[in-house]
Backbone bond lengths (Angstrom), bond angles and torsions (degrees), N, CA, C in turn:
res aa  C-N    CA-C-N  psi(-1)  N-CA   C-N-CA  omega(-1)  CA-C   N-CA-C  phi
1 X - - - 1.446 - - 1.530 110.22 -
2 X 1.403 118.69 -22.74 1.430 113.29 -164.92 1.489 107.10 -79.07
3 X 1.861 101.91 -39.71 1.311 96.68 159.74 1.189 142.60 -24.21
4 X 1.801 86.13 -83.84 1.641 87.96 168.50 1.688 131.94 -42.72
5 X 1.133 124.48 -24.03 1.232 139.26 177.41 1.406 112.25 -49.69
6 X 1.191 105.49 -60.11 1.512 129.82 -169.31 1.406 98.32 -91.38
7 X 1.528 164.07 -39.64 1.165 136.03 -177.23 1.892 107.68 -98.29
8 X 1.532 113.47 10.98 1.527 93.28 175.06 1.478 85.12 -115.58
9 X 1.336 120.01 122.80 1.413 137.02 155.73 1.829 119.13 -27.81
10 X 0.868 124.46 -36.32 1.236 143.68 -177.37 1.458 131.20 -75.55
11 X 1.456 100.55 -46.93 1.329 128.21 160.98 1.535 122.50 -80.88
12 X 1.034 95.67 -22.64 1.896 126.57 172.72 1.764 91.50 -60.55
13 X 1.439 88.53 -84.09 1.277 92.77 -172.33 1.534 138.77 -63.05
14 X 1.161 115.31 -19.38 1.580 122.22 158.57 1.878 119.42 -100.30
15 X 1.140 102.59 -3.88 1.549 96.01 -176.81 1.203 114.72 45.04
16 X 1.396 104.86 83.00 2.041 116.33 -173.10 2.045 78.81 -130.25
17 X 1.687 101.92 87.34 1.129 94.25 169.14 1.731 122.76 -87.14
18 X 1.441 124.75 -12.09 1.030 140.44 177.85 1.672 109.67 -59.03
19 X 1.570 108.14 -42.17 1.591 106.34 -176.86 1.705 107.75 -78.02
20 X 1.333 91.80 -24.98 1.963 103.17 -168.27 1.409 91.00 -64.20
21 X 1.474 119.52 -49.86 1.913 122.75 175.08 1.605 110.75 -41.53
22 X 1.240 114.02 -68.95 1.363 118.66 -174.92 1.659 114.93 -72.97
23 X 1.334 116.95 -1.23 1.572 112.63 156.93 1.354 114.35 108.47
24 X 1.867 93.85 15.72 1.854 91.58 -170.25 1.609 108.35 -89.03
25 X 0.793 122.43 169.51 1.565 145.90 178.03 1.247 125.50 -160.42
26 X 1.552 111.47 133.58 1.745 122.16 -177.87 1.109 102.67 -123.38
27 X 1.828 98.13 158.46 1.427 125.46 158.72 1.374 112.14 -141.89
28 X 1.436 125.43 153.03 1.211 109.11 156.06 1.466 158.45 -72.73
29 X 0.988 113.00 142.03 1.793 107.12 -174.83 1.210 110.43 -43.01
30 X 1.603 115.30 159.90 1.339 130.56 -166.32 1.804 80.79 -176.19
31 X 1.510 83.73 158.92 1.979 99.55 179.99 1.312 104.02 -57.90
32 X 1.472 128.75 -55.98 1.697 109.88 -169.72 1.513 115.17 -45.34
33 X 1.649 108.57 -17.20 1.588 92.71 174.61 2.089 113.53 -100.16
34 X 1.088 89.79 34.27 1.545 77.03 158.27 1.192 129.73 -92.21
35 X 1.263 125.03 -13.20 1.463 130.47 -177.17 1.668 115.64 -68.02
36 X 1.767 106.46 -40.66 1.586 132.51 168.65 1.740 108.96 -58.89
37 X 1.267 97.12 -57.01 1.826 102.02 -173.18 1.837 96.74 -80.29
38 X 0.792 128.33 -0.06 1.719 130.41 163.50 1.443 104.41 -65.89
39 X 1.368 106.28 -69.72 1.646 143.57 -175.89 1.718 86.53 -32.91
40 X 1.631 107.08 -71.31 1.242 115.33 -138.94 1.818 108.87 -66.70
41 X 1.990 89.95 -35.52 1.141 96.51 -175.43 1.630 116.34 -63.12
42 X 1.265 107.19 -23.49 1.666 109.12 168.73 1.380 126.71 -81.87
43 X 0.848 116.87 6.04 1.492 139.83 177.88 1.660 104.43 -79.24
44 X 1.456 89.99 -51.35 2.088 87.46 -173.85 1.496 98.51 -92.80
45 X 1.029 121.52 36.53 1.456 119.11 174.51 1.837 106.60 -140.48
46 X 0.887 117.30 -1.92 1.181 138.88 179.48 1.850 118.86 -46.53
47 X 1.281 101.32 -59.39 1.650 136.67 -178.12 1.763 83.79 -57.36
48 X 1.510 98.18 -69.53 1.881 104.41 -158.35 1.518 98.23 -59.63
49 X 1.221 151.22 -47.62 1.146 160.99 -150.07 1.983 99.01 -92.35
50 X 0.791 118.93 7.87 1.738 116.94 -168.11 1.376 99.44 -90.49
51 X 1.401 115.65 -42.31 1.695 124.23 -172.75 1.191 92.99 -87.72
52 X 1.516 132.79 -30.26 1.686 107.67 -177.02 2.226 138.74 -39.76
53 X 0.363 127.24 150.14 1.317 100.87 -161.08 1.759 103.48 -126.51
54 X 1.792 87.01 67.35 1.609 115.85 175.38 0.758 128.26 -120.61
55 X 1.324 151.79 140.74 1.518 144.94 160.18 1.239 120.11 -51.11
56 X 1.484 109.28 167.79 1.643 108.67 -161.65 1.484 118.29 -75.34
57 X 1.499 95.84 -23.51 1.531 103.75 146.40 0.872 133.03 -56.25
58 X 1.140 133.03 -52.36 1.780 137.32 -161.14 1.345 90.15 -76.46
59 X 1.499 128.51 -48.19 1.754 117.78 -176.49 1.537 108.08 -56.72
60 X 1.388 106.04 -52.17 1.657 94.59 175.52 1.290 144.99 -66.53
61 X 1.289 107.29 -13.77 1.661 134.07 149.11 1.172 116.24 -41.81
62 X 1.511 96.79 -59.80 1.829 106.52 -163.51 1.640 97.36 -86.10
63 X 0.976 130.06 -13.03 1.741 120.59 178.66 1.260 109.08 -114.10
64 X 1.429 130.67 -1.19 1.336 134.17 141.58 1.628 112.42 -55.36
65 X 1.313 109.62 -57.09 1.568 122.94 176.34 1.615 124.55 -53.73
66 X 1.531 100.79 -37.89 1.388 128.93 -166.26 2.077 97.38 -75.46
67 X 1.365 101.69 -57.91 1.270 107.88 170.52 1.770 133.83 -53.69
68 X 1.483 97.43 -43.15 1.404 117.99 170.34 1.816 117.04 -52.16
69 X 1.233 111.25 -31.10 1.356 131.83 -135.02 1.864 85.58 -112.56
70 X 1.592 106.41 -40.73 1.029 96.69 174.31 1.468 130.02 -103.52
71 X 1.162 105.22 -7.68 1.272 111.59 166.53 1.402 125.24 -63.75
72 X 1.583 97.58 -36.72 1.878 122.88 167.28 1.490 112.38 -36.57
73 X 1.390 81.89 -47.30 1.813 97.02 -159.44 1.563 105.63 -80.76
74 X 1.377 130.83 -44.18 1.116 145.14 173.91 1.892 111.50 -40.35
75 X 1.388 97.92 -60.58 1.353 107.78 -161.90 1.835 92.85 -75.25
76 X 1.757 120.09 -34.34 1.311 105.52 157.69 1.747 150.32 -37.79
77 X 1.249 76.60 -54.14 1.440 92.68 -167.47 1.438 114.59 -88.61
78 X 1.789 102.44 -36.78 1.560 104.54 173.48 1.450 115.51 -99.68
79 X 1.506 124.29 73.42 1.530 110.71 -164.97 1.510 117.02 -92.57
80 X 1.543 106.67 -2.72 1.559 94.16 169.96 1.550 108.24 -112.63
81 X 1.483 125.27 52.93 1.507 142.92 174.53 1.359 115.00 -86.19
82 X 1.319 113.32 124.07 1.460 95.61 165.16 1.798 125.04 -75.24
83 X 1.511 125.57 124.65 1.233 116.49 -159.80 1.630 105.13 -116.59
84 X 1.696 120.05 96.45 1.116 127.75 -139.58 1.517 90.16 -120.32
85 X 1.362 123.16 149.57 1.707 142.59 148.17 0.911 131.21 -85.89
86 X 1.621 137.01 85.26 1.549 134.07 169.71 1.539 115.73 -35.54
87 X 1.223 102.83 135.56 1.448 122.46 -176.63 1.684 102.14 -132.77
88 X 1.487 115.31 132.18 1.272 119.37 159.03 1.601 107.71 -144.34
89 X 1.015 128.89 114.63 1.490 149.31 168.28 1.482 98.06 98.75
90 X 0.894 143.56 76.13 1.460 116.14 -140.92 1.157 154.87 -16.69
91 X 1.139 110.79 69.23 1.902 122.85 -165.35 1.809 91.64 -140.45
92 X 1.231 94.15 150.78 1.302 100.63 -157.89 2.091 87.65 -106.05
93 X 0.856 104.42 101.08 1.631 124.40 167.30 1.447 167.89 -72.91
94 X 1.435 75.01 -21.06 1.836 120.59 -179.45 1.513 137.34 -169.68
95 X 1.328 127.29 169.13 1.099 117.90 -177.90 1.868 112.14 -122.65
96 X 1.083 121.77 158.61 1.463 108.10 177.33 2.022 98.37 -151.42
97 X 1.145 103.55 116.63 1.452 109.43 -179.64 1.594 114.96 -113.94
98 X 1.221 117.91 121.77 1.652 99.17 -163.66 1.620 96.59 -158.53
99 X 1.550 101.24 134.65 1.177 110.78 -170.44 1.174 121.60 -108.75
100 X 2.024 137.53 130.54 1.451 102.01 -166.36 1.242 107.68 -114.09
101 X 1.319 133.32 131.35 1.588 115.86 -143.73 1.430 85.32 -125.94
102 X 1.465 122.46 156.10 1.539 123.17 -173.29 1.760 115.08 -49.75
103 X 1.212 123.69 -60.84 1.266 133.27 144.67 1.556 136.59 -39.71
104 X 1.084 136.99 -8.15 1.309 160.49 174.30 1.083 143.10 163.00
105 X 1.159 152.86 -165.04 1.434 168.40 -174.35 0.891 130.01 -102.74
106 X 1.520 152.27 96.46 1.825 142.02 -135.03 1.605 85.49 -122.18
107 X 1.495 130.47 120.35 1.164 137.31 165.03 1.803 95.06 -84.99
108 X 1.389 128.21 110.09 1.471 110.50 -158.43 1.902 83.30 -115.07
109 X 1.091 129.62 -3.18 1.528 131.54 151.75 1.683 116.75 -177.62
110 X 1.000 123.33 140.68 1.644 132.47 156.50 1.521 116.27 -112.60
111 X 1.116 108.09 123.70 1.508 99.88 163.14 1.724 106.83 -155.45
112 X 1.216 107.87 150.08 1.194 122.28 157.04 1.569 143.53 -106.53
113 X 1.273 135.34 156.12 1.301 115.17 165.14 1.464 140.33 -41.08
114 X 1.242 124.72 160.59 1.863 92.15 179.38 1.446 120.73 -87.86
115 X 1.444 119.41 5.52 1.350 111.23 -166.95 1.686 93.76 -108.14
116 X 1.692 107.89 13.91 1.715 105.08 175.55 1.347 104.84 -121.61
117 X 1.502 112.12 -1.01 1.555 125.12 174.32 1.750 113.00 -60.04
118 X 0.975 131.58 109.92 1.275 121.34 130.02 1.743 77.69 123.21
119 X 1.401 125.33 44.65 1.619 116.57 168.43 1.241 96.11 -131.62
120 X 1.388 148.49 56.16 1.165 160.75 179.61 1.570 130.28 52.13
121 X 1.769 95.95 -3.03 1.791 107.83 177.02 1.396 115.39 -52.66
122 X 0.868 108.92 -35.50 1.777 109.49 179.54 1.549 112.80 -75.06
123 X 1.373 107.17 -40.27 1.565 127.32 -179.03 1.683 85.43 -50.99
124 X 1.595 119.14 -84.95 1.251 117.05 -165.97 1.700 123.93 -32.29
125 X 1.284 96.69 -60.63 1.588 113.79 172.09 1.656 111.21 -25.46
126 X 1.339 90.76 -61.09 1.700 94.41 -155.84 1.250 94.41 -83.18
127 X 1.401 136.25 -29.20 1.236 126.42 172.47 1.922 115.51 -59.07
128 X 0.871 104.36 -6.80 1.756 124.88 -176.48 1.540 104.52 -87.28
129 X 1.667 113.54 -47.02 1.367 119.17 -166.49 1.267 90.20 -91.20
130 X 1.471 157.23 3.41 1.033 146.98 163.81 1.398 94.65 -103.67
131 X 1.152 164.53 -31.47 1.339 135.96 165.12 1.510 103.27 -64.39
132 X 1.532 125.92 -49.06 1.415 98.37 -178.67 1.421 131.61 -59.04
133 X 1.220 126.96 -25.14 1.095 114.70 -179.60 1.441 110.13 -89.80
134 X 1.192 130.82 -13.87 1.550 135.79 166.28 1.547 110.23 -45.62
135 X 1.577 102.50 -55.75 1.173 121.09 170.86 1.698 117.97 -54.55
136 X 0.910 112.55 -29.52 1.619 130.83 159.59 1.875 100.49 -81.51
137 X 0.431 125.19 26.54 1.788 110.88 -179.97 1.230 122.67 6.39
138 X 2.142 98.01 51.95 1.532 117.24 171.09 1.639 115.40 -117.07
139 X 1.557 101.79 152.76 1.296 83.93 159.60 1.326 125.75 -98.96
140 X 1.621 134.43 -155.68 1.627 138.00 -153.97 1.300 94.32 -151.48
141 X 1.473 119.84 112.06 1.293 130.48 160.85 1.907 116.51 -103.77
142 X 1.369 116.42 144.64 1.049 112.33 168.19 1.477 92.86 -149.36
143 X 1.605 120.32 166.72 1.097 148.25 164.40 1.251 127.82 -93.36
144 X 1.615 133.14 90.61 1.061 123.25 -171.22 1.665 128.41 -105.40
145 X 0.952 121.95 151.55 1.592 111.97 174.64 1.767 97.78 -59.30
146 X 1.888 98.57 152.53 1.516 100.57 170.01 1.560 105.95 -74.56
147 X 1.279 138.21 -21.48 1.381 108.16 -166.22 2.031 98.58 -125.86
148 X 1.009 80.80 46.90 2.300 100.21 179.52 1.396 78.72 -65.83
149 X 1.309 133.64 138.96 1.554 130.95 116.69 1.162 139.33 -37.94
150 X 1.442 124.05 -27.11 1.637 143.29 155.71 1.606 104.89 -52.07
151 X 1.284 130.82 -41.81 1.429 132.59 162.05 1.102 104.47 -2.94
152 X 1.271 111.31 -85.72 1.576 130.85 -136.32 2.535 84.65 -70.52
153 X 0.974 94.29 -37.83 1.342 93.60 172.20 1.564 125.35 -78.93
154 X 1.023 110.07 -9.58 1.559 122.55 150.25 1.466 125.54 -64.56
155 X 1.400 115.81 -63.88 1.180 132.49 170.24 1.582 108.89 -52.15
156 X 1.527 116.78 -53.00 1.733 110.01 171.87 1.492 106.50 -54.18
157 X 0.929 134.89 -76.14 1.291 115.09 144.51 1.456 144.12 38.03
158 X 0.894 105.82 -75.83 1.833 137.07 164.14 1.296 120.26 92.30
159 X 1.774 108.03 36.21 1.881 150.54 -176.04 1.669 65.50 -71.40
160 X 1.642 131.41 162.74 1.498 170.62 22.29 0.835 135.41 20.69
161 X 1.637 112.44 98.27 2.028 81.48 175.79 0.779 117.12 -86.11
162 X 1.769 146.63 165.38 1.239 150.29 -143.15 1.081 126.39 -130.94
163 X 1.490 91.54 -43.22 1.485 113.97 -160.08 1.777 117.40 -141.14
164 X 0.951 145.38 65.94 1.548 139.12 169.70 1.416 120.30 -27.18
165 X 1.940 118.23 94.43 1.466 103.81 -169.26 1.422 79.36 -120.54
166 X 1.058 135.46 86.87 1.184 148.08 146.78 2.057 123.08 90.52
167 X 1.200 100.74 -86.08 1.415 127.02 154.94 0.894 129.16 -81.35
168 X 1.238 133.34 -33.45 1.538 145.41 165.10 1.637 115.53 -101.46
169 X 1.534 123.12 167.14 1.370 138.56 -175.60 1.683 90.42 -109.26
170 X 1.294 116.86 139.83 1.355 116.12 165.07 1.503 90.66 -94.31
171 X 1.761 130.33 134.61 1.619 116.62 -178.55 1.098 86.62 -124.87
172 X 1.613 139.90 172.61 1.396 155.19 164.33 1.267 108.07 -146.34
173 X 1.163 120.08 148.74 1.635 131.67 -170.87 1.547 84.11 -129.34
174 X 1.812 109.00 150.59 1.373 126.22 175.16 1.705 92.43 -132.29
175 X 1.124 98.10 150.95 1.644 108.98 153.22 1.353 117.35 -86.43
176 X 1.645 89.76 133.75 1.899 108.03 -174.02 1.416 103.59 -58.09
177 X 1.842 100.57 131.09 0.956 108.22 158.52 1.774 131.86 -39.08
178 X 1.489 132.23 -168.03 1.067 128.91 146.72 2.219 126.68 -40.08
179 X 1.835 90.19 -44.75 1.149 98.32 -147.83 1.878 75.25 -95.34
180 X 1.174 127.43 54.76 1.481 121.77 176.90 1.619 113.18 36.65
181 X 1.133 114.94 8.13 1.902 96.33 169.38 1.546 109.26 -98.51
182 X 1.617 121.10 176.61 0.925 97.29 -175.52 1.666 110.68 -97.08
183 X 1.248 123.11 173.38 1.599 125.51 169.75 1.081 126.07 -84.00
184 X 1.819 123.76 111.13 1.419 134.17 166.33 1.445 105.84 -53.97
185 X 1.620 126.05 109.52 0.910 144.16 141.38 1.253 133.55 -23.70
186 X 1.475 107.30 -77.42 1.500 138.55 -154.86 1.648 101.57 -117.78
């Protein structure tokens, strides 16, 4: 693990030793990876899109579009984010977008493939971005869909939701007080 620590720049620089354990590695995005984060982004849309009653075209149209649209918006709105590609064995696997804002930590998306879903890589990760920003004496907001399966791993977690903006949960994680609960902010 120490290795890894020390030759991926990324991990270097934030000390996310939990992902370096489980074998993750980043770099940042660049255009050759849009074709992968296209892929990926249709991947978590996959489930919702099964009952649609489109051809395999029309889905790939609309989540070609869907992706484009958000990627637009992403690289807009969040321009000082780091916009990173999970790597494990070398295969590029996931995405991790995260913003560090004076006041907290903007998880602005995670996702993984589905056949890397649900083996604790994400668990590690985010357990990483919550020590760093602890270590920052910030908290970690992300936006989640209400019916994500990652939820329930948010909430273990000790993510809140906050806020009801429609389709999504606005959640925030605080670092435990002294007395182990967490701290009302706001």
């Amino acid at each position: 693990m120490a290795d890894r620590l020390r030759t991926d720049p990324v991990l270097a620089a934030v000390g996310w030793s939990r992902a370096a354990e489980a074998g993750l590695r980043f770099r940042r995005i660049n255009d050759a990876d849009l074709p992968f984060l296209e892929r990926l982004y249709a991947s978590t849309r996959a489930e919702e899109l099964a009952v649609a009653p489109w051809s395999a075209e029309q889905k790939a149209a609309f989540l070609a579009m869907q992706f484009k649209a958000q990627h637009a918006h992403y690289q807009q709105y969040y321009p000082t984010a780091d916009w990173l590609v999970a790597m494990r064995d070398g295969a590029d696997i996931g995405r991790l977008y995260v913003d560090r804002w004076p006041s907290e930590h903007c998880v602005i998306d995670i996702a993984l493939l589905p056949e890397h879903r649900g083996s604790g890589l994400g668990s590690a990760l985010m357990q990483d971005l919550l020590d760093e920003a602890a270590a920052a004496g910030k908290a970690v907001s992300i936006h989640v869909e209400k019916f994500n399966p990652a939820m329930r791993l948010y909430r273990r977690l000790g993510f809140i939701a906050e806020e009801d903006k429609g389709v999504y949960d606005l959640m925030r994680w605080r670092a435990a007080s002294a007395s182990g609960h967490q701290v009302k902010i706001a």
